[in-house]
C-alpha positions as MATLAB code, in Angstrom:
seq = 'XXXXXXXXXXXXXXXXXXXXXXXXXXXXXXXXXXXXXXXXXXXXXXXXXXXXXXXXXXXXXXXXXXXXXXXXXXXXXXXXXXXXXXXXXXXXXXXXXXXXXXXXXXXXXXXXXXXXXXXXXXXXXXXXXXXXXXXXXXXXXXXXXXXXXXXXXXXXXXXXXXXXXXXXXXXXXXXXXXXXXXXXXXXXXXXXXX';
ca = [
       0.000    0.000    0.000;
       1.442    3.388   -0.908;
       2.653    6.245    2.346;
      -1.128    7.787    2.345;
      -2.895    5.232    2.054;
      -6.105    4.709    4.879;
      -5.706    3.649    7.808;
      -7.248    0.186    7.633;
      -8.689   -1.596   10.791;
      -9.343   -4.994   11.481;
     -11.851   -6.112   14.562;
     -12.203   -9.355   15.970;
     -15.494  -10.021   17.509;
     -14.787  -13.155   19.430;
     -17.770  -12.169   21.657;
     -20.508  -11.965   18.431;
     -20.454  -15.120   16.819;
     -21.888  -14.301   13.823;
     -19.142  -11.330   12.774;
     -15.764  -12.768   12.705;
     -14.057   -9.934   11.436;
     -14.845   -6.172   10.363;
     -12.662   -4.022    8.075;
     -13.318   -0.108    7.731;
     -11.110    2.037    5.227;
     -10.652    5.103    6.982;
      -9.910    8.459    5.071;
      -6.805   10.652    4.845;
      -6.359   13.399    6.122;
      -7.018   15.298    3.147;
     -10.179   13.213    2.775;
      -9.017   10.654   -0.127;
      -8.926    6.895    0.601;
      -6.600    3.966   -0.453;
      -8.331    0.478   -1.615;
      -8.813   -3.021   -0.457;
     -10.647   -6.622   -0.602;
     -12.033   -8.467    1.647;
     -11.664  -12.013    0.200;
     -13.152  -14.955    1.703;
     -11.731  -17.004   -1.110;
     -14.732  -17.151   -2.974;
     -16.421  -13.712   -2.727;
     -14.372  -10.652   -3.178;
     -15.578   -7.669   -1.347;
     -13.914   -4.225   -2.667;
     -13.371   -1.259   -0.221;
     -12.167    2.180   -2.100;
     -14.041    4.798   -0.361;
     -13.785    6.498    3.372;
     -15.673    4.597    5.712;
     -16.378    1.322    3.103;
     -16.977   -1.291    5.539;
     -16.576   -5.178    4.774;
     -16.626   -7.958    7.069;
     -16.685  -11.907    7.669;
     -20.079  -13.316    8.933;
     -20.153  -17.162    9.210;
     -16.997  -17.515    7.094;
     -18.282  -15.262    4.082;
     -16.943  -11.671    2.966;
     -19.771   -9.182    2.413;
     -20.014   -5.135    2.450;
     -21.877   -3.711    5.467;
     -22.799   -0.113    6.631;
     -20.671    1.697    9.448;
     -21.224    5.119    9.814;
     -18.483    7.754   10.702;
     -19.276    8.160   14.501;
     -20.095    4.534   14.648;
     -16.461    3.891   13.232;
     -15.016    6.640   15.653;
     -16.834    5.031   18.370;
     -15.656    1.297   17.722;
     -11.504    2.343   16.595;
     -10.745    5.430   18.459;
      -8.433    4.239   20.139;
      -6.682    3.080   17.258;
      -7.400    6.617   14.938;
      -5.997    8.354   18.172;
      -3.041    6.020   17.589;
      -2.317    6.583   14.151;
       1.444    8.302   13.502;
       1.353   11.843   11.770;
       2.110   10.884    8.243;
       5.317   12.719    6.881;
       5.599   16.054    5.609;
       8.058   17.849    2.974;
       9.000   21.345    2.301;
      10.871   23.149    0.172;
      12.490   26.546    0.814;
      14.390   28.583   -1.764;
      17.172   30.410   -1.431;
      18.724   33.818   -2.718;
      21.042   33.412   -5.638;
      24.608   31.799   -4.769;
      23.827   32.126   -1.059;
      22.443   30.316    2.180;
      20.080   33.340    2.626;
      16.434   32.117    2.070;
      13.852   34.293   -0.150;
      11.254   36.653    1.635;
       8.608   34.114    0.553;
      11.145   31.296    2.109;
      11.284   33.114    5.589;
       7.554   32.865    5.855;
       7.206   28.968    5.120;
       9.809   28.618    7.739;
       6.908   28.708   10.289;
       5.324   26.089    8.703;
       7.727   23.614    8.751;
       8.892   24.675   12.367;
       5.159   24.443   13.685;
       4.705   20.962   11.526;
       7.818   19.815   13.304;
       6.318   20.796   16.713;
       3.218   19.231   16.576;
       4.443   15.640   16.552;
       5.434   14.216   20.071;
       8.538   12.636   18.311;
      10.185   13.068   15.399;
      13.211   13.186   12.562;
      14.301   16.249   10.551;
      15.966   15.307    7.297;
      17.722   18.748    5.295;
      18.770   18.170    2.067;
      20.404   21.232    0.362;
      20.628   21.822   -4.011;
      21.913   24.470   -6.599;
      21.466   25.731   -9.826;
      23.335   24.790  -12.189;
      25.765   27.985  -12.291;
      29.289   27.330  -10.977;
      31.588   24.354  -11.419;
      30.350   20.795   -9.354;
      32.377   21.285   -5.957;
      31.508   24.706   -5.509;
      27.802   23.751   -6.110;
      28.233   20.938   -3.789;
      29.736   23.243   -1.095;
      26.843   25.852   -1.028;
      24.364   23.017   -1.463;
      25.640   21.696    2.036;
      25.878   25.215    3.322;
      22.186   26.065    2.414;
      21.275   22.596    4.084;
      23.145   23.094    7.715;
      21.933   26.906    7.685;
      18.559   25.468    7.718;
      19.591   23.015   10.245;
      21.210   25.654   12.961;
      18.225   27.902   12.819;
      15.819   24.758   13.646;
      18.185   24.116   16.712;
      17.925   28.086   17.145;
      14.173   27.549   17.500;
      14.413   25.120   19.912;
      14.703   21.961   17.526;
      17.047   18.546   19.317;
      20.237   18.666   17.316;
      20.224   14.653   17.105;
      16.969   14.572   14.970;
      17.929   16.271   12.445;
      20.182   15.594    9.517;
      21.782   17.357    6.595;
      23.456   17.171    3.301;
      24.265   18.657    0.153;
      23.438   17.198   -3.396;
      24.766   20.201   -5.340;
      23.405   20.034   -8.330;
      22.885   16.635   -8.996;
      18.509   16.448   -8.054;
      17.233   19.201   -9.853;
      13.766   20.292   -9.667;
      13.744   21.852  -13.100;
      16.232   20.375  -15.895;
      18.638   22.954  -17.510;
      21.307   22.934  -19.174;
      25.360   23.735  -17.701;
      25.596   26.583  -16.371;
      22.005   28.268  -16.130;
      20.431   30.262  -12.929;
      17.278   28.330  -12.290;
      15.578   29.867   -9.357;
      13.760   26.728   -8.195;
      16.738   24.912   -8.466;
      18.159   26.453   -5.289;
      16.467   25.155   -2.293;
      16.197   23.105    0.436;
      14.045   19.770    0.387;
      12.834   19.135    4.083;
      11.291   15.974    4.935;
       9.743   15.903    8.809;
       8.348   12.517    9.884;
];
């Protein structure tokens, strides 16, 4: 299943003998749901929206109803359990420097408050170029641009040991160019909090 897919919950019901098992696809944060089947071996039950329900009764896969609260009500201990899913960012950067663009500076925030949300987590910095400049000195400012990034999160109250930086020059580019060009959104940081 890919990173976003649901949360998917399985309940045995060893006190109801005739449900043996119920599966609900829950939604995404941003509302969109993964897929799955309920097979019994015989009968295959699809699930591919929020709150599709399937379940075994007596050894057979079939679709049922569950309603949202009814859902809440019966797994929320287990939705109160699920991990924030990760998060990326990208912040840009002033030309051949570790100085971030006015519209950078404000994203900060967001990626500082995303990090602060989570009751544990890992920081992972990885600084890029243009292509202007030869490799090493691309490489150099690439790092630099990452570990700025990193010392103002440990500014802001961020552990050191959680977060980790390093410099791909210009090896990842968003945006394909040729040797040698200035590509604005080339020059950034790409900051993945989990």
């Amino acid at each position: 299943m890919r990173q976003l897919a649901p949360l998917l919950l399985a309940l045995a019901l060893g006190a109801c003998a005739s449900r043996d098992a119920l599966f609900v696809v829950l939604p995404n944060p941003d509302g969109s749901a993964g897929e799955i089947t309920v097979d019994d071996g015989k009968t295959k039950v699809p699930l591919n929206q929020p709150y599709a329900a399937g379940e075994i009764r007596g050894g057979k896969a079939e679709a049922t109803q569950i309603a949202p609260q009814e859902a809440q009500a019966i797994f929320g201990s287990a939705i109160a359990a699920r991990p924030i899913l990760p998060a990326h960012f990208r912040l840009y950067f002033v030309r051949d420097s570790d100085t971030l663009t006015p519209e950078s500076l404000q994203q900060y925030r967001a990626v500082f408050n995303d990090i602060r949300r989570r009751p544990v987590y890992q920081v992972e910095v990885i600084g890029h170029t243009d292509t202007l400049g030869d490799r090493g000195y691309n490489q150099r400012l690439s790092l630099r641009r990452a570990q700025a990034i990193r010392e103002r999160l440990i500014k802001d109250g961020v552990a050191s040991t959680a977060i980790s930086a390093a410099g791909r020059g210009e090896l990842d580019p968003a945006v394909k160019t040729a040797d040698n060009v200035s590509e604005p959104r080339n020059r950034r940081v790409e900051i993945t909090v989990r």
